[in-house]
C-alpha positions as CSV (number, residue, x, y, z in Angstrom):
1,X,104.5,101.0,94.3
2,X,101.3,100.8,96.0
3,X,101.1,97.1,98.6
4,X,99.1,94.3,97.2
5,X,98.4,92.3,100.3
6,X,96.6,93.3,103.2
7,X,97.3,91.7,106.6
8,X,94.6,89.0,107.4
9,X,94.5,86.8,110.5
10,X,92.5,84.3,108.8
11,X,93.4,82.3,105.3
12,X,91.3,84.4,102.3
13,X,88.6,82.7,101.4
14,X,89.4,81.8,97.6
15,X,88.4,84.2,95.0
16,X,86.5,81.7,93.2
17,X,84.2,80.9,95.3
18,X,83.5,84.5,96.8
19,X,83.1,85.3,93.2
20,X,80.1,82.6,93.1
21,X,78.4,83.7,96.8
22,X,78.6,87.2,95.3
23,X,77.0,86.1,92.3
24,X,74.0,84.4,94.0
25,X,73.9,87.1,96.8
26,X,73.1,89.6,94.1
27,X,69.3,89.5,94.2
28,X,69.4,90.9,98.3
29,X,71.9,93.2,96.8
30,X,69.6,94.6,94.3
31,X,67.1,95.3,96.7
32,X,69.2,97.1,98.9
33,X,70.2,98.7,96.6
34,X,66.8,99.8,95.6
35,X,66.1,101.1,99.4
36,X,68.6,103.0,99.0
37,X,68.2,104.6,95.7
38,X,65.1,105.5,96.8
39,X,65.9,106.8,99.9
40,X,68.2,109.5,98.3
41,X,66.4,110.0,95.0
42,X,64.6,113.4,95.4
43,X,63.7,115.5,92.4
44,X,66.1,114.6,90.4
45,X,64.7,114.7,86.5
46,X,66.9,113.4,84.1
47,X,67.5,115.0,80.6
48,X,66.6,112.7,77.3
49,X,67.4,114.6,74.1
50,X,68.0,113.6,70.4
51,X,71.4,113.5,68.7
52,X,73.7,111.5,67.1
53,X,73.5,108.5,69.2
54,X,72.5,104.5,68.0
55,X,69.7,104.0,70.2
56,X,66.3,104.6,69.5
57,X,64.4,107.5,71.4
58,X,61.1,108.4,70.0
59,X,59.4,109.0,66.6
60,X,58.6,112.7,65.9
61,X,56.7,115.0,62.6
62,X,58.9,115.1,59.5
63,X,59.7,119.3,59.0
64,X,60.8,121.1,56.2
65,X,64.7,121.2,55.2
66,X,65.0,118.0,57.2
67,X,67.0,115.0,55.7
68,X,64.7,112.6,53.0
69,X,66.9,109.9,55.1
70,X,65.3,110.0,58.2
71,X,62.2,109.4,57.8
72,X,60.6,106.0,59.2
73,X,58.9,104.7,56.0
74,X,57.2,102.0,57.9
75,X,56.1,104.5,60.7
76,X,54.7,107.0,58.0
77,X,53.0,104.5,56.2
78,X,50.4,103.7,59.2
79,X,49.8,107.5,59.3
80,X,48.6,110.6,57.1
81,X,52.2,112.3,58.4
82,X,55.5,111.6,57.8
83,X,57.8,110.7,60.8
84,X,61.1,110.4,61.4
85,X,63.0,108.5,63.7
86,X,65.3,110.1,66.5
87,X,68.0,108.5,68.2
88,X,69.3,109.9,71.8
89,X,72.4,111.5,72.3
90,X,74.6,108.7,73.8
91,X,77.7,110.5,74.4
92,X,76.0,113.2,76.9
93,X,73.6,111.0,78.8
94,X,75.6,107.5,79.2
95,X,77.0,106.5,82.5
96,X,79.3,104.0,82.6
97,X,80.3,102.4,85.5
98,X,82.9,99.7,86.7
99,X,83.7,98.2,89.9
100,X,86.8,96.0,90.2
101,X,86.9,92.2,90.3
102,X,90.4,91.9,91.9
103,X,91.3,89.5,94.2
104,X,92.2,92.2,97.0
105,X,88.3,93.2,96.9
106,X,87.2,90.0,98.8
107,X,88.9,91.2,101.8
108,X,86.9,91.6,104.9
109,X,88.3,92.4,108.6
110,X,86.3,92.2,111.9
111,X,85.9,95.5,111.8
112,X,83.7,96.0,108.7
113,X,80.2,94.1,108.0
114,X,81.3,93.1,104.4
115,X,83.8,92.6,101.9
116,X,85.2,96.0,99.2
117,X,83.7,93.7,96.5
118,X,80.2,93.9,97.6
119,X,80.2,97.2,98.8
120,X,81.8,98.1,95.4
121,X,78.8,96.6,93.8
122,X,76.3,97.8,96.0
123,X,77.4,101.4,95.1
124,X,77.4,100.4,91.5
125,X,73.9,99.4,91.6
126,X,72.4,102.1,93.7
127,X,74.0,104.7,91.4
128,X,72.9,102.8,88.1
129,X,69.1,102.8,90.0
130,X,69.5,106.1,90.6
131,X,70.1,107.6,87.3
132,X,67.3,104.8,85.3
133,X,64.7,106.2,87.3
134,X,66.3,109.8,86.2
135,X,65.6,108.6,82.6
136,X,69.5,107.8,81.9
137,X,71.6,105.4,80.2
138,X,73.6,103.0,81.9
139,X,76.3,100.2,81.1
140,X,78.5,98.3,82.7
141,X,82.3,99.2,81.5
142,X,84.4,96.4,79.9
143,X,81.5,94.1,79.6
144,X,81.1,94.5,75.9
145,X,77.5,95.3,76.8
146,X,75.0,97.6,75.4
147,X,73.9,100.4,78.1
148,X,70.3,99.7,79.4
149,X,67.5,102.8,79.1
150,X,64.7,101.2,81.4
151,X,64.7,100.4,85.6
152,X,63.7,97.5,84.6
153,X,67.3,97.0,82.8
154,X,68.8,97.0,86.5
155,X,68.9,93.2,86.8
156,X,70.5,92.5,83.6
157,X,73.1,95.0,85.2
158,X,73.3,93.4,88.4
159,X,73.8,89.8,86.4
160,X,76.7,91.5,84.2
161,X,78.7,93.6,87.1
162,X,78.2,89.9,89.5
163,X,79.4,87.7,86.7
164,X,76.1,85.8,87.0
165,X,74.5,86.5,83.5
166,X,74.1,83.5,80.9
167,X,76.7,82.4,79.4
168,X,79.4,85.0,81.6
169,X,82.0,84.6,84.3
170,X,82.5,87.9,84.9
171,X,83.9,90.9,82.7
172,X,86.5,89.2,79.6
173,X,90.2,89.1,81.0
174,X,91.7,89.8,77.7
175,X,90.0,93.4,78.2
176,X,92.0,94.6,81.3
177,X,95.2,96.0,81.3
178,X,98.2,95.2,84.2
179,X,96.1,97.9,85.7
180,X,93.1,95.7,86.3
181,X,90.9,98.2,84.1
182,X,89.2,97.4,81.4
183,X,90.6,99.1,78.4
184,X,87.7,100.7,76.0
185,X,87.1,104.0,73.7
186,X,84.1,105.5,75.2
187,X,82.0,108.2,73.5
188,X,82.8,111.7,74.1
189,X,81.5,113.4,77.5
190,X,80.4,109.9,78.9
191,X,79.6,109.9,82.9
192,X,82.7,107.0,84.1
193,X,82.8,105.9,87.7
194,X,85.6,103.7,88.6
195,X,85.3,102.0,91.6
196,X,88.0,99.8,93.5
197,X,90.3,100.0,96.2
198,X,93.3,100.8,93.1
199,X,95.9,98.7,95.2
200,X,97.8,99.0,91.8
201,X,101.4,101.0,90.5
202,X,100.6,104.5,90.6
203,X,102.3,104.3,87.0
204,X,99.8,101.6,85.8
205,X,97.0,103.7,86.8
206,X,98.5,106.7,85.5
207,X,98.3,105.2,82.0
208,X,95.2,103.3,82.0
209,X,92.6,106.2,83.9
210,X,93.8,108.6,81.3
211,X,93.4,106.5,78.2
212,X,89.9,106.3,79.6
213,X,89.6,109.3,79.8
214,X,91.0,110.5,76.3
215,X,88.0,111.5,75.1
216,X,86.8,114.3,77.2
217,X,85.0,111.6,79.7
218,X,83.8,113.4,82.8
219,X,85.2,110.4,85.6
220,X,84.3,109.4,89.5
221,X,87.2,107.5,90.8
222,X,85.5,105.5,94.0
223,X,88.4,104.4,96.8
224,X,86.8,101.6,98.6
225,X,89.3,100.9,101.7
226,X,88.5,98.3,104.4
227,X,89.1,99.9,108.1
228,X,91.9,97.3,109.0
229,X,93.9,98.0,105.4
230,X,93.5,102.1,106.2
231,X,94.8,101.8,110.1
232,X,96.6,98.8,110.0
233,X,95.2,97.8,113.7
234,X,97.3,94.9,115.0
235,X,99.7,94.3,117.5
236,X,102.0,91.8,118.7
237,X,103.3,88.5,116.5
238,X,101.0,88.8,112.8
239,X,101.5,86.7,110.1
240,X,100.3,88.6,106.9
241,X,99.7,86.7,103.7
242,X,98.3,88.2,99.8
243,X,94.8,88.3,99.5
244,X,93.7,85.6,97.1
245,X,96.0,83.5,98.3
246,X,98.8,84.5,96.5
247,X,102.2,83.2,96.9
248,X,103.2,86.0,99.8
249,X,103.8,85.2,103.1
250,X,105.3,86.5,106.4
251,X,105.9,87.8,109.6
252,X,106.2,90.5,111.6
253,X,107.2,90.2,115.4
254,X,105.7,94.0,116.5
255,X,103.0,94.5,113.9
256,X,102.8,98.2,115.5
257,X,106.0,99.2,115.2
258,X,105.3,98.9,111.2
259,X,102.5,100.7,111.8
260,X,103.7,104.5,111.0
261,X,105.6,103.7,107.8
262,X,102.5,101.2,106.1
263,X,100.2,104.8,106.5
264,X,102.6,106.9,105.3
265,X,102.7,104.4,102.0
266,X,99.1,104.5,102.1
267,X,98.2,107.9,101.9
268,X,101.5,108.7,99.4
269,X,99.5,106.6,96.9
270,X,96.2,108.4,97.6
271,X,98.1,111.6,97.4
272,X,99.2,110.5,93.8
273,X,95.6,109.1,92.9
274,X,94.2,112.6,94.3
275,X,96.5,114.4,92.0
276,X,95.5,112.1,89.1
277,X,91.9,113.2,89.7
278,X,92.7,117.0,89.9
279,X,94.8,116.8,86.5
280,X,91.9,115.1,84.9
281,X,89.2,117.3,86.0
282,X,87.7,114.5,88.1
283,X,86.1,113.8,91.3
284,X,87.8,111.4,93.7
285,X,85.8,109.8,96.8
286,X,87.2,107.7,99.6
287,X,84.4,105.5,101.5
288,X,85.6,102.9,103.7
289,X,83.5,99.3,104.3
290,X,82.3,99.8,108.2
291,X,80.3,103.5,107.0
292,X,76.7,103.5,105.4
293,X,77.3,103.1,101.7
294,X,74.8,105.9,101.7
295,X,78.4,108.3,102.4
296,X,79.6,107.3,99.3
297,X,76.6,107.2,97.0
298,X,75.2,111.2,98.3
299,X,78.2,112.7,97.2
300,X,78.4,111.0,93.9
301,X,74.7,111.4,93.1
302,X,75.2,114.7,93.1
303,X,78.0,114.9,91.6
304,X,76.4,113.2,88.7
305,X,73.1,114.9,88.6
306,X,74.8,118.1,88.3
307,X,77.1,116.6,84.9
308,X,73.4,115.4,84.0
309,X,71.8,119.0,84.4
310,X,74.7,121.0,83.0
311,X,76.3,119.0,80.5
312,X,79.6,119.9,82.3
């Protein structure tokens, strides 16, 4: 089983309330995310094409052979030609993307400049600016949420993943398995990227990552690790207490002679989330909170403008 708690030498600041300075920090984090975006942007065209999907695309000439039932009576009637309506194909140019609201993700040591919860969202937001402007569809998983078409969609985004949109505390609970992800039935060949530090039973991931992706989902799984949680940096006397300020307390008298054993627990549970990845056919990325988010986002852009392009 993978550790919950992280050491801190400091009390964790409640989840509550870093939930509600996330939530009204969002609008710097939309702009940075925007700087970003555009800073890695380059040439990237995205593909819109009609199918089966429910959202409207574009009104095009009725031809031959084609269905009676498709035509746009309305449309047609302020023309001399009949048109019909076409819907894009949702299932092969939706990204859906979800970054997790755990308590664990508010954890920030000295050696990083901010907490796996904001970096998870700024990486959520910089991706989701990057493929609007590429002409895709984005939602925000578990939300109940339709997917936003436009760049001007990437506030109502921001408001959803930060739990500050009308009406909304954050993503329902009822939806998320022991896991901590949302469980949901996405279209087939969906874009998913599942961001989180996945401080969760191997086992519980196991089940919940492949129910997502049942359907032939092409997935990003996104490891965001704080420095102090990958090295485990302390010496001497530590008191180490859960994150969220949960119920665990104690303390170690030689942190670093701990030291060898926590990695080897650490990278055993990456080992089995790698391995997870590989059976699944997806890509797995490890960024940690004191790098440019920029080392995340690079690889994952182009990961997902390839899917885009290809359609595999």
């Amino acid at each position: 089983m993978a550790p919950t708690w992280i050491a801190s030498q400091s009390p964790a600041q409640p989840p509550v309330d870093e939930a509600q300075r996330l939530a009204l920090a969002y609008p710097a984090l939309l702009v940075q995310a925007d700087r970003i975006a555009n800073t890695v942007a380059m040439g990237f065209h995205g593909r819109r094409r009609p199918g089966s999907g429910e959202s409207f695309w574009q009104f095009q000439r009725y031809r031959a052979g084609e269905e009676a039932a498709r035509i746009d009576w309305r449309k047609s009637a302020r023309s001399d030609q009949l048109y019909v309506r076409q819907n894009e194909w949702e299932a092969a140019n939706t990204v859906w993307l979800w970054a997790s609201g755990a308590a664990g993700m508010d954890f920030q040591s000295k050696l990083a400049t901010t907490s796996k919860r904001e970096r998870a969202l700024l990486i959520l937001l910089t991706l989701s600016a990057l493929m609007l402007s590429a002409g895709e569809r984005v939602g925000i998983l578990g939300s109940g949420r339709q997917p936003v078409a436009t760049r001007n969609g990437l506030e109502k985004l921001a408001a959803i993943a930060s739990g500050n949109e009308a009406g909304s505390s954050g993503l329902p609970e009822g939806s998320f398995a022991e896991s901590g992800l949302p469980q949901v039935s996405l279209p087939r060949y969906s874009n998913v990227i599942l961001i989180s530090d996945f401080l969760v039973p191997l086992e519980k991931l196991r089940e919940s990552i492949s129910s997502i992706a049942a359907r032939d989902v092409r997935g990003h799984i996104v490891q965001v690790f704080d420095p102090a949680e990958e090295h485990l940096p302390y010496t001497g006397r530590k008191e180490f207490e859960e994150t969220g300020g949960g119920p665990l307390r104690f303390i170690i008298g030689r942190t670093e002679s701990v030291r060898d054993s926590y990695r080897a627990r650490i990278e055993a549970h990456r080992a089995g989330l790698k391995e997870l990845a590989r059976r699944l056919g997806w890509s797995f990325t490890l960024h940690h909170t004191d790098q440019p988010p920029q080392r995340a986002i690079l690889p994952l852009y182009s990961r997902l403008s390839g899917n885009m392009l290809t359609g595999g």
